[in-house]
C-alpha positions as CSV (number, residue, x, y, z in Angstrom):
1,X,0.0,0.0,0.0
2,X,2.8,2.8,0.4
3,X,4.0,2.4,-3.0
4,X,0.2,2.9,-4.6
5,X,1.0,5.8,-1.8
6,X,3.6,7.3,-3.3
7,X,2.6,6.7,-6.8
8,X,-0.7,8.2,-6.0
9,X,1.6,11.7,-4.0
10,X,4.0,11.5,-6.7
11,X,0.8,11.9,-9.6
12,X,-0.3,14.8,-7.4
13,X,2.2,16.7,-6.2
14,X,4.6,16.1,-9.0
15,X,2.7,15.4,-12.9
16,X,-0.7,17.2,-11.8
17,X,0.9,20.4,-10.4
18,X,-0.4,22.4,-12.5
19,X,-4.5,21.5,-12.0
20,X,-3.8,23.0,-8.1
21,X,-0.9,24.6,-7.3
22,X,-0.5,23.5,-4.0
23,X,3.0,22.2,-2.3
24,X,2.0,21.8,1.7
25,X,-1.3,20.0,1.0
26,X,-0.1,17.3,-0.7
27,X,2.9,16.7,1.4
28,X,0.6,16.9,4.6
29,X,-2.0,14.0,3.5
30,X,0.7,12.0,2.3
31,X,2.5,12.1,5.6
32,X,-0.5,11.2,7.5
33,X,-1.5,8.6,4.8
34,X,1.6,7.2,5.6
35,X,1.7,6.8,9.2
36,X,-2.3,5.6,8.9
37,X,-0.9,3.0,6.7
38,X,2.2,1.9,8.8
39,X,-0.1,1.6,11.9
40,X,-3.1,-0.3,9.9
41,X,-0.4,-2.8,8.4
42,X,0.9,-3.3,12.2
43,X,-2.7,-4.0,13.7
44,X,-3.2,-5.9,10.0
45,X,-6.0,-3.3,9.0
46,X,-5.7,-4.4,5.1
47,X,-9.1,-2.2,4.3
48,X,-7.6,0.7,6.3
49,X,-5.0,0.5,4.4
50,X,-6.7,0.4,0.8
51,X,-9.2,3.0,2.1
52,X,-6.5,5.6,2.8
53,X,-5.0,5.7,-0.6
54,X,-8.2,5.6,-2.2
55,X,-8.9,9.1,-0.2
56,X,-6.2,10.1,-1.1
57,X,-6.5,10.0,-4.9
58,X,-10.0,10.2,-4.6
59,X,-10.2,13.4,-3.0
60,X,-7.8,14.3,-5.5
61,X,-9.9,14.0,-8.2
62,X,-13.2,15.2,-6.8
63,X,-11.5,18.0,-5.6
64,X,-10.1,18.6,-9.2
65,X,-13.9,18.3,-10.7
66,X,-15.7,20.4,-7.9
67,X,-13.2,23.2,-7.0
68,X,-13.8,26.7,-7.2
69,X,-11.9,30.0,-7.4
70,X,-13.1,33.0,-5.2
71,X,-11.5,36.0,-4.1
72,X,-11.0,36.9,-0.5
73,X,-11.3,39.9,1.4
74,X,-8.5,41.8,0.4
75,X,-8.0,40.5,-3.1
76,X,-6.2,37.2,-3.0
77,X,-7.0,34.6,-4.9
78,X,-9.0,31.6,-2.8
79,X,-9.5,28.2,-3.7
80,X,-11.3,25.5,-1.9
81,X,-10.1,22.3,-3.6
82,X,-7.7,21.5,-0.3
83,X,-10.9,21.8,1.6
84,X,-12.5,19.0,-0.9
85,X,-9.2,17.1,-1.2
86,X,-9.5,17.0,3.0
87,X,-12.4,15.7,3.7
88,X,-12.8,13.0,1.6
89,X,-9.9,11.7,2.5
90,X,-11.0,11.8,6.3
91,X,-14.2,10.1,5.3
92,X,-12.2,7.4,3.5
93,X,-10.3,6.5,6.8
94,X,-13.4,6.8,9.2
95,X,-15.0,4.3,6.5
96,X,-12.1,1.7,6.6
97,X,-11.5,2.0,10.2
98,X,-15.6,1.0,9.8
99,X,-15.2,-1.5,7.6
100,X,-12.3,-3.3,10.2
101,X,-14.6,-3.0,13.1
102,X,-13.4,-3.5,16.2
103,X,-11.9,0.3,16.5
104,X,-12.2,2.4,19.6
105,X,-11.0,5.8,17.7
106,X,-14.0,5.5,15.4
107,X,-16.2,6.7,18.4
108,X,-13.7,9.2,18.7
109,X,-13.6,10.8,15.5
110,X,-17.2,10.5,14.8
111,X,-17.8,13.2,18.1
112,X,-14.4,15.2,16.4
113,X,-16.2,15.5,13.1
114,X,-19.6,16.6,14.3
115,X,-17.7,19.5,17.0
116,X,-16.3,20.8,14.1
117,X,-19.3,20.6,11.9
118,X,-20.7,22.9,14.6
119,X,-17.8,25.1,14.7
120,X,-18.1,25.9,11.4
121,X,-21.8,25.9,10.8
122,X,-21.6,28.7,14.0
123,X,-18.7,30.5,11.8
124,X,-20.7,30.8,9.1
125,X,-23.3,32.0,11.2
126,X,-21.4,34.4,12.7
127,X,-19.7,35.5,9.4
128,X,-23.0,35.3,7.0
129,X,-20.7,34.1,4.5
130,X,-22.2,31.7,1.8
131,X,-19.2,29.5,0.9
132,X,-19.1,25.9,-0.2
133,X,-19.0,25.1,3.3
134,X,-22.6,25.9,3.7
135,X,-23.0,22.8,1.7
136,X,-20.5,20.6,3.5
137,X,-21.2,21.0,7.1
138,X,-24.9,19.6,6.6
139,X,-23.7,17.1,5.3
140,X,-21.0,16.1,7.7
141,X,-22.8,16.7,10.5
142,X,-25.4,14.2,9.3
143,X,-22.4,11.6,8.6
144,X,-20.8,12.5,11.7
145,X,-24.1,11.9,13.7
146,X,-24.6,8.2,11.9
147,X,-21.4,7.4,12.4
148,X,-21.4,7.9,16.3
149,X,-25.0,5.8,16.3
150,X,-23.8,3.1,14.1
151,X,-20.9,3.2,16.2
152,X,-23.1,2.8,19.6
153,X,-25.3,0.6,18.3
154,X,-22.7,-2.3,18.0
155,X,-21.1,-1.6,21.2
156,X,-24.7,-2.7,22.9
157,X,-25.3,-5.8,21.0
158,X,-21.9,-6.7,21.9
């Protein structure tokens, strides 16, 4: 799995610069891509591992197709594709640490993504900005929110 890794980082980073322009991002989720996928092959989480690099290209692409351009505040040029990029590839893990079962940090992250989900939604409150993430944070909330009962409801049949 780190070599479809680093096949997938150097596609990104390296061949597709030019679609994003971004140099941290990509180094970032690679990094912790890797270290998800040292620890999953340790514990012998094989769909952990599969899941993580298919966030990572996968949120590649989909941030690719549904990116836009904006302009902030004082006149810089914005772009939300790392935003995109991000959270698909968080999904993707919270999904394949799923899909292993047996995972105490899926309860965990499940109450993570649905705090932040209501940090943001209260930003944009706060703000009255309409921004992509107006879209978004409904909609992790509500997969945040499953996750944590899915996640409760096989800890009492156990």
């Amino acid at each position: 799995m780190t070599g479809l890794l680093s096949v997938s980082y150097w596609l990104c980073r390296f061949v597709l610069f030019e679609m994003h322009g971004m140099k941290d991002w990509p180094n970032m989720l690679a990094l912790v891509g890797l270290i998800i996928i040292i620890i999953a092959s340790i514990y012998g989480r094989r769909k952990l591992s599969v899941l993580t690099v298919a966030g990572y290209m996968g949120g590649f692409i989909l941030a690719m197709i549904f990116n836009t351009d904006g302009l902030d505040q004082g006149g810089g040029g914005t772009n939300n594709a790392w935003i995109i990029w991000g959270c698909v590839f968080i999904l993707s893990v919270i999904v394949g640490l799923f899909m292993d079962k047996g995972s105490r940090v899926v309860g965990f992250i499940s109450t993570l993504i649905v705090l932040c989900g209501v940090v943001a939604l209260l930003f944009v409150q706060v703000y009255n900005q309409f921004t992509m993430i107006t879209i978004l944070v409904p909609i992790i909330l509500i997969i945040g929110i499953v996750l944590i009962l899915v996640y409760r409801r096989e800890n009492q049949v156990k």
